[in-house]
N, C-alpha and C positions, 0 to 999 in steps of 0.2 A: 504494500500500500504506500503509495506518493501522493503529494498534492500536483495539481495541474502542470504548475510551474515545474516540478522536478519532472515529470511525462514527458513535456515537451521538449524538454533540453536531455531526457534519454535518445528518444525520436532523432532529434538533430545530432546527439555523438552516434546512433548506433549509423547515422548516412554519413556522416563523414569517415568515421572505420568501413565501412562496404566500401564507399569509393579509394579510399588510399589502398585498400589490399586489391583491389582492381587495378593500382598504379597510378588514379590522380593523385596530382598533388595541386594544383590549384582547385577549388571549389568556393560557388559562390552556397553561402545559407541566406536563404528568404525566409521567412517569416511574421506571421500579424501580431507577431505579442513583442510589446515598445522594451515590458521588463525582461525578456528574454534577452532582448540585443544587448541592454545596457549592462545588464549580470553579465555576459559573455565578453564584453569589450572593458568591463571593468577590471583591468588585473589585479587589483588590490584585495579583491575577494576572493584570492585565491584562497585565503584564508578563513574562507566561508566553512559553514558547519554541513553544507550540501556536497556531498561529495562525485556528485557525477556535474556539477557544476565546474567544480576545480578539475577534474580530468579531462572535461571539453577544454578548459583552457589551455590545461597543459601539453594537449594534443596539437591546439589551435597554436600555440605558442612554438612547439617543436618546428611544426610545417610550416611558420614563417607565417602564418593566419592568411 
């Protein structure tokens, strides 16, 4: 069990892991939710208590985002 917020940012790491083991490495993420983008683009939360938040980061961070 998750709240919405952590679903959606599962959703968007489990398409970014399918496309890099496919071999992208540029990808663009769309999405309609403003506090997904900003959680994602905030590095400072990597420190967050969410942790498939800070793994999307870290992923996003490795591959140059």
């Amino acid at each position: 069990a998750c709240s919405p917020f952590e679903a959606e940012v599962w959703s968007i790491l489990d398409g970014i892991l399918l496309l890099l083991n496919k071999g992208y490495r540029r990808i663009i993420i769309q999405t309609d939710s403003l506090e997904e983008v900003q959680a994602l683009n905030d590095m400072g939360m990597e420190e967050s208590g969410i942790t498939v938040l800070r793994r999307t980061q870290r992923i996003m961070k490795s591959e140059g985002q």
